[in-house]
VEXTORLUM-844899 format. One record per residue (C-alpha): residue number from 1; residue in three letters; x, y, z. Coordinates in steps of 0.5 Angstrom, whole numbers. Layout:
N
+------+------+-------+-------+-------+
| resi | resn |    c1 |    c2 |    c3 |
+------+------+-------+-------+-------+
|  NUM |  ALA |     X |     Y |     Z |
...
+------+------+-------+-------+-------+
END
This chain:
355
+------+------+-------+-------+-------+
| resi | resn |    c1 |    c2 |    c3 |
+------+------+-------+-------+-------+
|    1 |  UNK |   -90 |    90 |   -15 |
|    2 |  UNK |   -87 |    90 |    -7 |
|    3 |  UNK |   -93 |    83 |    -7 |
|    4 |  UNK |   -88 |    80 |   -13 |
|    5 |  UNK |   -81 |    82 |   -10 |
|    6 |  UNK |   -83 |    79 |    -4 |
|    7 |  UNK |   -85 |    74 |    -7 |
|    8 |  UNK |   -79 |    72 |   -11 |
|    9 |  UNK |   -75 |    73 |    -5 |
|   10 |  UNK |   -78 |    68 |    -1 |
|   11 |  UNK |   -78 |    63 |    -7 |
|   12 |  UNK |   -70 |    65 |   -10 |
|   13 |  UNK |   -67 |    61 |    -3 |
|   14 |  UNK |   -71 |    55 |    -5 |
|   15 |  UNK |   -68 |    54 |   -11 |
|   16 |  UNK |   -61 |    56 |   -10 |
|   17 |  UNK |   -61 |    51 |    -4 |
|   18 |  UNK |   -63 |    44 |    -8 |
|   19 |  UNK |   -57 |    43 |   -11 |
|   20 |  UNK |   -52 |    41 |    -6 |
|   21 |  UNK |   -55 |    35 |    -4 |
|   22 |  UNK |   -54 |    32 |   -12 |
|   23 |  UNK |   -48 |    36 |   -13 |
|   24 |  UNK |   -46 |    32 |    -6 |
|   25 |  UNK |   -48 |    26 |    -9 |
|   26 |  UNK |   -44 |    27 |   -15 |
|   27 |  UNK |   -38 |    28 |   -11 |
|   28 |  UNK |   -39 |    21 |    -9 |
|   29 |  UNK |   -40 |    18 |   -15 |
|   30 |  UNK |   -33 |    21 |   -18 |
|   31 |  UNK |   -30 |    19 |   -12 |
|   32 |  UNK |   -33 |    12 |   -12 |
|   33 |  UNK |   -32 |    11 |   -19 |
|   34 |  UNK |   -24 |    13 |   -19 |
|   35 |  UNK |   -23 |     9 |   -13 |
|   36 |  UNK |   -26 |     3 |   -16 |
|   37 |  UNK |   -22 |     5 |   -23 |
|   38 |  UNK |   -16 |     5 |   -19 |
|   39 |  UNK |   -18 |    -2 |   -15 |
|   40 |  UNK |   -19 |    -5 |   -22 |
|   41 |  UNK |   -12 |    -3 |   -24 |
|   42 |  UNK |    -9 |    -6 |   -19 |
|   43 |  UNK |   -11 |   -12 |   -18 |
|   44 |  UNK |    -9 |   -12 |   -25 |
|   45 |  UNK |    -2 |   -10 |   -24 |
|   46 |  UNK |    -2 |   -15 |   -18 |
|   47 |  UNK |    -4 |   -21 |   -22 |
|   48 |  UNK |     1 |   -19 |   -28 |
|   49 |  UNK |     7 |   -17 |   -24 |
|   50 |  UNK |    12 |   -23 |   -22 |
|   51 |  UNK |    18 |   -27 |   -23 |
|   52 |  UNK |    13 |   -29 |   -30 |
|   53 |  UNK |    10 |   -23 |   -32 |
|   54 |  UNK |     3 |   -24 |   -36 |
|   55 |  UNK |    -1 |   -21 |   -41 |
|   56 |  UNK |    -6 |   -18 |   -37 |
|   57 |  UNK |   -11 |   -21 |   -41 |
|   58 |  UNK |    -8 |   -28 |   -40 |
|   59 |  UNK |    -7 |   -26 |   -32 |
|   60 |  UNK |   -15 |   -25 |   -32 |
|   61 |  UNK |   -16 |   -31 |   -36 |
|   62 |  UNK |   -12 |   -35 |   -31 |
|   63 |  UNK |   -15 |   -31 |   -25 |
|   64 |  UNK |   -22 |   -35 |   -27 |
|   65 |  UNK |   -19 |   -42 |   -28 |
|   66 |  UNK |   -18 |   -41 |   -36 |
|   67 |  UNK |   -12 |   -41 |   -40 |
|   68 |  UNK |    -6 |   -46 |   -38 |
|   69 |  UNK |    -6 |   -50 |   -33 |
|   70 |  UNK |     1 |   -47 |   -31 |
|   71 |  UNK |    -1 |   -39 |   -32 |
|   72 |  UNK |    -8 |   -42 |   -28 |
|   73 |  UNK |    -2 |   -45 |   -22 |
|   74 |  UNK |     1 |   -38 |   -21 |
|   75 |  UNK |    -5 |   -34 |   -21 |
|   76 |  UNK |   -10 |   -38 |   -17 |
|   77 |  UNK |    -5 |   -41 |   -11 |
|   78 |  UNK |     2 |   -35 |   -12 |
|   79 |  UNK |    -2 |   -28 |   -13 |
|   80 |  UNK |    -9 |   -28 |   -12 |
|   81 |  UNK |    -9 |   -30 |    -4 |
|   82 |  UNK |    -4 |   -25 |    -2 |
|   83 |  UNK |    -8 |   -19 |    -7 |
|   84 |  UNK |   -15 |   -22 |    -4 |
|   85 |  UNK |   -12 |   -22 |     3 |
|   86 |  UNK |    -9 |   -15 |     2 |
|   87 |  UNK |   -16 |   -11 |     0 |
|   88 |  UNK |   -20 |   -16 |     5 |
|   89 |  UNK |   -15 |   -13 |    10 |
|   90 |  UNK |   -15 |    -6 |     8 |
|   91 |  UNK |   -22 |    -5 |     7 |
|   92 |  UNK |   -23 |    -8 |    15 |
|   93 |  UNK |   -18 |    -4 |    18 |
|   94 |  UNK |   -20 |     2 |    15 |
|   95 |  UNK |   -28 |     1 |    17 |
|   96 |  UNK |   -25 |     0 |    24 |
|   97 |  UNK |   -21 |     6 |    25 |
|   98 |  UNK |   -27 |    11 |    21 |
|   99 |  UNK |   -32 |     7 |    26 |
|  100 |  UNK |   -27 |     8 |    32 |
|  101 |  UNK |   -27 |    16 |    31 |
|  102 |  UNK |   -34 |    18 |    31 |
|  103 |  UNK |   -35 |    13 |    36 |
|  104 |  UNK |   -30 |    16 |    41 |
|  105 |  UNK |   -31 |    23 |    37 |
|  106 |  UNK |   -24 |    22 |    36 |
|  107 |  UNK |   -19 |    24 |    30 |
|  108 |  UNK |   -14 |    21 |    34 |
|  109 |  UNK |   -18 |    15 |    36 |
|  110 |  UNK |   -15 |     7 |    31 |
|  111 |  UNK |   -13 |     0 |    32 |
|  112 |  UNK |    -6 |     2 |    32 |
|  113 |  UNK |    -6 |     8 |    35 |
|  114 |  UNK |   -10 |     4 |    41 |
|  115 |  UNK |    -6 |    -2 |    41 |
|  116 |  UNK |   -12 |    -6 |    39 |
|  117 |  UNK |    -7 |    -9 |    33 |
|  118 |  UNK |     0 |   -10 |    38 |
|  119 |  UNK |    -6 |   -14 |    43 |
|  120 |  UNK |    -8 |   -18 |    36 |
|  121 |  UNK |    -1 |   -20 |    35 |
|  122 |  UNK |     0 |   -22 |    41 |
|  123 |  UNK |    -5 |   -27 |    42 |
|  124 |  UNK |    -3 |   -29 |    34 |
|  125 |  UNK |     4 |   -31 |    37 |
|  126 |  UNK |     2 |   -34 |    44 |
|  127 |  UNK |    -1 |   -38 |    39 |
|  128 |  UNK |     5 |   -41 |    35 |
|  129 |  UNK |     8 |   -40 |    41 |
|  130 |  UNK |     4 |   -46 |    44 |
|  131 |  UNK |     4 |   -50 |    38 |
|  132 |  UNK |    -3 |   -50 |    36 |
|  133 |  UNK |    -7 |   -50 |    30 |
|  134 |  UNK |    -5 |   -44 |    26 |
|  135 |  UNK |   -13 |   -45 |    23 |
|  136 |  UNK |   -14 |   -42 |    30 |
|  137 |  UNK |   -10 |   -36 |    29 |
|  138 |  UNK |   -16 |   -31 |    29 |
|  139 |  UNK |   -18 |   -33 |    34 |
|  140 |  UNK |   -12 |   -32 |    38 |
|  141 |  UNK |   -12 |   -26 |    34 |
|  142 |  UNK |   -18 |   -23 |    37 |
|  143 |  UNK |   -17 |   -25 |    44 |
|  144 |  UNK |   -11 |   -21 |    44 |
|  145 |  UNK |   -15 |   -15 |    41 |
|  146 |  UNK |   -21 |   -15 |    46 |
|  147 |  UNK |   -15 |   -15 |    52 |
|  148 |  UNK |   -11 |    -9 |    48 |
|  149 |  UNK |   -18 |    -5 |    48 |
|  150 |  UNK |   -20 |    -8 |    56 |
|  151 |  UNK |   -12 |    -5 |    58 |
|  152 |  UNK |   -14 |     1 |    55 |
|  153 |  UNK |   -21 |     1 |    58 |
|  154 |  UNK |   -19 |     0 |    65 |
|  155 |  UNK |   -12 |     6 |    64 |
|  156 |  UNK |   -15 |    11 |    60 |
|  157 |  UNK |   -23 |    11 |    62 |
|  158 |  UNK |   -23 |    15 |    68 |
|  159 |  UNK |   -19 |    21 |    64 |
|  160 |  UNK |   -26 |    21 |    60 |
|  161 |  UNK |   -21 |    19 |    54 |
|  162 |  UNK |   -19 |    26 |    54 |
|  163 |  UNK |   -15 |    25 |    46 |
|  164 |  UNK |    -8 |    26 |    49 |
|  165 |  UNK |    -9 |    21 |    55 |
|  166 |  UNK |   -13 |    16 |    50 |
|  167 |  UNK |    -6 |    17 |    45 |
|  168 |  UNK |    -1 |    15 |    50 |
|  169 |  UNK |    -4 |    10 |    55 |
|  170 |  UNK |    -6 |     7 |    47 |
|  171 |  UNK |     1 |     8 |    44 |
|  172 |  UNK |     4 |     5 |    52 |
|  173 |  UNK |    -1 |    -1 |    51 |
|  174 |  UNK |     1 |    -2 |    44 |
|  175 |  UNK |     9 |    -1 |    46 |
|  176 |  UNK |     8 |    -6 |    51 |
|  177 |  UNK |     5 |   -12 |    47 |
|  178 |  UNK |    10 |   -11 |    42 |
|  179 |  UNK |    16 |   -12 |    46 |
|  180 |  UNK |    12 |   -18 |    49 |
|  181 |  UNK |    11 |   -20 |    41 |
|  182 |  UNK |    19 |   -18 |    39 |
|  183 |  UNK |    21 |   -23 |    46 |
|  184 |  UNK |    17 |   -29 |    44 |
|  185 |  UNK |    20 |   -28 |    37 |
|  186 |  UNK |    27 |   -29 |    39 |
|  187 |  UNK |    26 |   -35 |    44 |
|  188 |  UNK |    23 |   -38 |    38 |
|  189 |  UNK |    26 |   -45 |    36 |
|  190 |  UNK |    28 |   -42 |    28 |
|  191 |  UNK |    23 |   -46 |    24 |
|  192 |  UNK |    17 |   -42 |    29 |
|  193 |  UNK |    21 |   -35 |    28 |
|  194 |  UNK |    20 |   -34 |    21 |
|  195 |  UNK |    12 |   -36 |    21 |
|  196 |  UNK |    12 |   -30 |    27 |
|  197 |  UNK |    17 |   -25 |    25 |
|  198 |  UNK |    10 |   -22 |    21 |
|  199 |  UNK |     6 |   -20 |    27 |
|  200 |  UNK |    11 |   -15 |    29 |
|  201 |  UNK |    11 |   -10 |    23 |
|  202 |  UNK |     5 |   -14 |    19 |
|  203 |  UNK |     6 |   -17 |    13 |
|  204 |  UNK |     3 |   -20 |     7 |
|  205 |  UNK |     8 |   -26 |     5 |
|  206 |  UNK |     6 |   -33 |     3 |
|  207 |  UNK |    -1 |   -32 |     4 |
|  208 |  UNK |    -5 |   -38 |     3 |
|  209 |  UNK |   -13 |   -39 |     1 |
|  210 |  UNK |   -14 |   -43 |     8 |
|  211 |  UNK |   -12 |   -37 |    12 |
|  212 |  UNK |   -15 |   -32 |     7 |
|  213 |  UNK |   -22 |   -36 |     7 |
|  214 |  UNK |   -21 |   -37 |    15 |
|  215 |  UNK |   -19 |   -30 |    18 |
|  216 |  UNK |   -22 |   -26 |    10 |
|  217 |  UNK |   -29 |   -29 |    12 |
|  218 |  UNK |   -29 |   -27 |    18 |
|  219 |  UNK |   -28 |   -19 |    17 |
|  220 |  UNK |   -32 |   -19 |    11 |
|  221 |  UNK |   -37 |   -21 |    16 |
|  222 |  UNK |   -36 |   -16 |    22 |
|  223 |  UNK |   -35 |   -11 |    16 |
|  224 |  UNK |   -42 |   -12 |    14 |
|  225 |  UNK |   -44 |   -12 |    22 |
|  226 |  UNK |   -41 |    -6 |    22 |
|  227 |  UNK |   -46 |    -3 |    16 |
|  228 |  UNK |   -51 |    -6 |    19 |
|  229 |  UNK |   -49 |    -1 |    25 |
|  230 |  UNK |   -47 |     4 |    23 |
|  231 |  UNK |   -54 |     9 |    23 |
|  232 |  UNK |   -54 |     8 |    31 |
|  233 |  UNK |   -48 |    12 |    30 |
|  234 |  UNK |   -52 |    18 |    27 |
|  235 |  UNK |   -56 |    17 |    32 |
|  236 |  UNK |   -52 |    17 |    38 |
|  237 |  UNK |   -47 |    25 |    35 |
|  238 |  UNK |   -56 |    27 |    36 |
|  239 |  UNK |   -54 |    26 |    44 |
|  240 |  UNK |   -56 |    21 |    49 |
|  241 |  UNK |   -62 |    24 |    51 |
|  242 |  UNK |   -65 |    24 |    43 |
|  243 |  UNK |   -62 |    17 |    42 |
|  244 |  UNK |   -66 |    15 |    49 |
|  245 |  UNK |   -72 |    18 |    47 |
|  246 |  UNK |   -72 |    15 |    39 |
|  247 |  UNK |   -71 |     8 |    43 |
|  248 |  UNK |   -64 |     6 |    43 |
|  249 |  UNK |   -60 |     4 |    49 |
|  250 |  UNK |   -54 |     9 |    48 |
|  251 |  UNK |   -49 |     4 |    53 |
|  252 |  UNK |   -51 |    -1 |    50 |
|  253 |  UNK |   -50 |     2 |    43 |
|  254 |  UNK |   -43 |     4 |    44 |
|  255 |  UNK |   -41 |    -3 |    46 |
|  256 |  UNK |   -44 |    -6 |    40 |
|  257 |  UNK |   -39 |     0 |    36 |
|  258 |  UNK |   -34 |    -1 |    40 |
|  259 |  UNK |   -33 |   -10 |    40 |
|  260 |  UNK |   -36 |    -9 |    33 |
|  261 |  UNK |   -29 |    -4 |    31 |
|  262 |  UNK |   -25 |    -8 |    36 |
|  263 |  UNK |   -26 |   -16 |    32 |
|  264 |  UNK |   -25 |   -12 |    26 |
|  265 |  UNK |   -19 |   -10 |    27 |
|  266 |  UNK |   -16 |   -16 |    30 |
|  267 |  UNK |   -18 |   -20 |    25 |
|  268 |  UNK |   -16 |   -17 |    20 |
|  269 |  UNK |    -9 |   -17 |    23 |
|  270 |  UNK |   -10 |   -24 |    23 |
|  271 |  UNK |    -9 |   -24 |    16 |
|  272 |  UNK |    -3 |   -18 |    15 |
|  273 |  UNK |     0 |   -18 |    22 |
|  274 |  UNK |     0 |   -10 |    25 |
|  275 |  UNK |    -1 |    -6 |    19 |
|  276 |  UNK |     1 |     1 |    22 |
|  277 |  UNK |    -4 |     7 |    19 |
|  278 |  UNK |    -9 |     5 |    15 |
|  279 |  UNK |   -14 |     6 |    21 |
|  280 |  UNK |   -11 |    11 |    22 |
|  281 |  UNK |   -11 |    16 |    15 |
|  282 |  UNK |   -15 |    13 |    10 |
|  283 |  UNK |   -22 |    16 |    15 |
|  284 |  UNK |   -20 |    23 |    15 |
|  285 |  UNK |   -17 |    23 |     8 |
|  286 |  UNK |   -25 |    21 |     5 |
|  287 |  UNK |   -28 |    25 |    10 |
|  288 |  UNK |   -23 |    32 |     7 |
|  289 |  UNK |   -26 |    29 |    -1 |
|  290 |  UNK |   -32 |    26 |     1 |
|  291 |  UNK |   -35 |    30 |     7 |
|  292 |  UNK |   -39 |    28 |    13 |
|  293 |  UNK |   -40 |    21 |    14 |
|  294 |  UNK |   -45 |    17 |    12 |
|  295 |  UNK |   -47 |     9 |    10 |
|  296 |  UNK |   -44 |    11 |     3 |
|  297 |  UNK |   -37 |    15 |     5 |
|  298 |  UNK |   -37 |     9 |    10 |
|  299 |  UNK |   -36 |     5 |     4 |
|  300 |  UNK |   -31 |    10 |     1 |
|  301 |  UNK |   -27 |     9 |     6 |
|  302 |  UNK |   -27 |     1 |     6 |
|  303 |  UNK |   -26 |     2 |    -1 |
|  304 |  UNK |   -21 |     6 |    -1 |
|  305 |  UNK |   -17 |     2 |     5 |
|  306 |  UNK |   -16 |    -3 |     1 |
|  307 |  UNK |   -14 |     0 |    -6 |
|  308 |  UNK |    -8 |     3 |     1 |
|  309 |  UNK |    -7 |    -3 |     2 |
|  310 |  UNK |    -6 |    -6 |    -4 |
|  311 |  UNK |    -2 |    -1 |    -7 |
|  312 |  UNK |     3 |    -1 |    -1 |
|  313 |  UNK |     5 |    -8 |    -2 |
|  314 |  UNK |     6 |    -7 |    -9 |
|  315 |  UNK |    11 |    -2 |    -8 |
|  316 |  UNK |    14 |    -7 |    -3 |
|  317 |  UNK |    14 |   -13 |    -8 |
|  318 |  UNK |    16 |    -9 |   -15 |
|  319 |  UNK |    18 |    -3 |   -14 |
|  320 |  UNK |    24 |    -3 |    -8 |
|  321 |  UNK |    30 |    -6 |    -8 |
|  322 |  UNK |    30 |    -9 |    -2 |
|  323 |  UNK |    26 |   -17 |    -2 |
|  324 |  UNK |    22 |   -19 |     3 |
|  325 |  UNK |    21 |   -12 |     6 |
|  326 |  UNK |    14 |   -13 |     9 |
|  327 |  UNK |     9 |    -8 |     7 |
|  328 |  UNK |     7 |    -4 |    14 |
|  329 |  UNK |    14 |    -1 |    13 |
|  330 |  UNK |    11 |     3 |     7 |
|  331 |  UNK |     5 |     5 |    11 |
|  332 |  UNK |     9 |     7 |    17 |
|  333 |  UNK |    13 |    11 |    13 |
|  334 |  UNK |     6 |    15 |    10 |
|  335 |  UNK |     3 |    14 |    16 |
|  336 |  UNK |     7 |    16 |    22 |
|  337 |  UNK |     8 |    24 |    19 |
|  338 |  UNK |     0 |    24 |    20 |
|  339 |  UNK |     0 |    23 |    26 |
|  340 |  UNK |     5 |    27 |    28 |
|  341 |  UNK |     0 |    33 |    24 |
|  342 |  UNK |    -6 |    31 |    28 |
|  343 |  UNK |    -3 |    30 |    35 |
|  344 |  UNK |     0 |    38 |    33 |
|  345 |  UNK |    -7 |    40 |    31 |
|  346 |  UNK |   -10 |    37 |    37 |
|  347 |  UNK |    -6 |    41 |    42 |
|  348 |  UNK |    -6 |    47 |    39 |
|  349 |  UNK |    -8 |    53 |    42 |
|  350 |  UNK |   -15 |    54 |    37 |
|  351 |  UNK |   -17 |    47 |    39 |
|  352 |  UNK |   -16 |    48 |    46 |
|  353 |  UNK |   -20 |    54 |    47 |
|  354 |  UNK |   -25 |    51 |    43 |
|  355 |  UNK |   -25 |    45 |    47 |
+------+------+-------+-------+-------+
END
């Protein structure tokens, strides 16, 4: 008797324990799959509302090239760049801030919050102020992101980016290019003022396929460099002295993360002016339902940035009174109280005693 007891006693933890890993995984794959069921409805919503509205089967119809030639014009050349360039965005600024935080080991730690989207603008509105190419406006984009992030580098490194100096000096960086921005934009001639006025609260308008394929492309491509990275994150949360053991060079990682989120981020302003929040939100929001981080919550994130982000800007074009309100207002106005919250939290007497 006492051999049998001890026996089911060893064996019962086994068996109690192997469910979580699948019921993880079933999380997920709910999450995932409303997610995607929300994208799918509002891709819909988007390509069906407007000054002609549609049948949702002719606006998918046209949305592939069939149909009327007149239904076709509207969704191909009106509708779909803005959609695409809403969920490409979204998706970009969502996987650089979820990279961005377990990077710096920050909740506080995005774009925006950095000023790595206020030095994109910049660099972007340098450029029409110069008078090139707007086909070089990713670029310029990055150029400014990778100034902002070196700004923030050389003020706030030697604080250990301490989370309330890593913040301020961020916040400053971003004030500073932002006034930089808003100058250039008054001393424009008034053709060039319209084209720049998106790179101060961010905006969708008028988005064209040549800017959706030029800027577009380049985030789905450090998107996907971001994925191909993300493992060395999980290596680097073991510690430098175990990620130098399993043979990875933990500086040289970080820097890789770190440019990786930075280009992310700055092209994909580049497409949508400084989007406000999106980093900021949407990696603790699928870490509360998805759970610790991995490739797949990664995913999430980017899905669920775009979903944001499209949803925004169709509450900007169909739902509010006001025409022409760029979509960055509506995610400022959901973001800013989750910023306040997080800094509360960060300051807070538990959290200080912890750190």
């Amino acid at each position: 008797m006492t051999d049998t007891t001890t026996t089911r006693r060893v064996r019962m933890p086994r068996t109690g324990a192997s469910p979580a890993p699948d019921h993880r995984r079933h999380r997920l794959l709910l999450l995932g799959t409303g997610v995607l069921a929300a994208l799918f409805t509002l891709v819909t919503v988007s390509v069906t509302s407007g000054q002609v509205p549609m049948a949702a089967s002719v606006a998918l119809r046209a949305l592939v090239g069939l149909g009327d030639p007149g239904d076709v014009l509207v969704v191909q050349e009106f509708r779909a760049p803005r959609m695409v360039a809403a969920l490409i965005a979204g998706a970009g600024l969502a996987t650089a801030g979820s990279v961005l935080q377990r990077l710096f080991r920050n909740p506080l730690a995005s774009p925006d919050v950095m000023g790595v989207t206020g030095g994109a603008s910049f660099g972007a509105v340098i450029l029409l102020a110069a008078g090139a190419s707007q086909s070089l406006i990713p670029a310029a984009a990055l150029g400014g992101g990778l100034l902002a992030a070196a700004l923030l580098g050389v003020f706030a490194w030697n604080s250990g980016l301490a989370v309330i100096r890593l913040v301020l000096v961020g916040l400053a960086v971003q004030a500073g290019l932002a006034a930089a921005v808003n100058l250039m934009v008054v001393r424009f001639p008034a053709e060039l003022a319209t084209s720049a006025m998106q790179w101060t609260t961010g905006s969708l308008y008028g988005r064209t396929w040549p800017e959706v394929w030029s800027a577009g492309g380049a985030v789905v491509l450090a998107t996907a460099c971001a994925f191909v990275l993300h493992r060395r994150l999980a290596v680097l949360d073991l510690g430098d002295d175990s990620a130098g053991t399993l043979g990875l060079n933990p500086s040289r990682a970080r820097l890789q993360l770190l440019m990786t989120a930075v280009a992310l981020a700055s092209l994909a302003a580049a497409l949508t002016g400084p989007v406000a929040f999106v980093a900021l939100a949407v990696p603790h929001v699928v870490r509360f339902a998805a759970g610790p981080p991995t490739p797949a919550t990664l995913g999430l994130t980017a899905a669920t940035g775009a979903m944001l982000l499209l949803g925004s800007d169709l509450v900007v074009q169909h739902l509010l009174p006001v025409n022409g309100l760029p979509v960055g207002v509506i995610t400022a106005t959901v973001g800013a109280p989750w910023l306040l919250v997080l800094m509360l939290r960060q300051n807070s007497p538990v959290n200080r005693s912890n750190g």
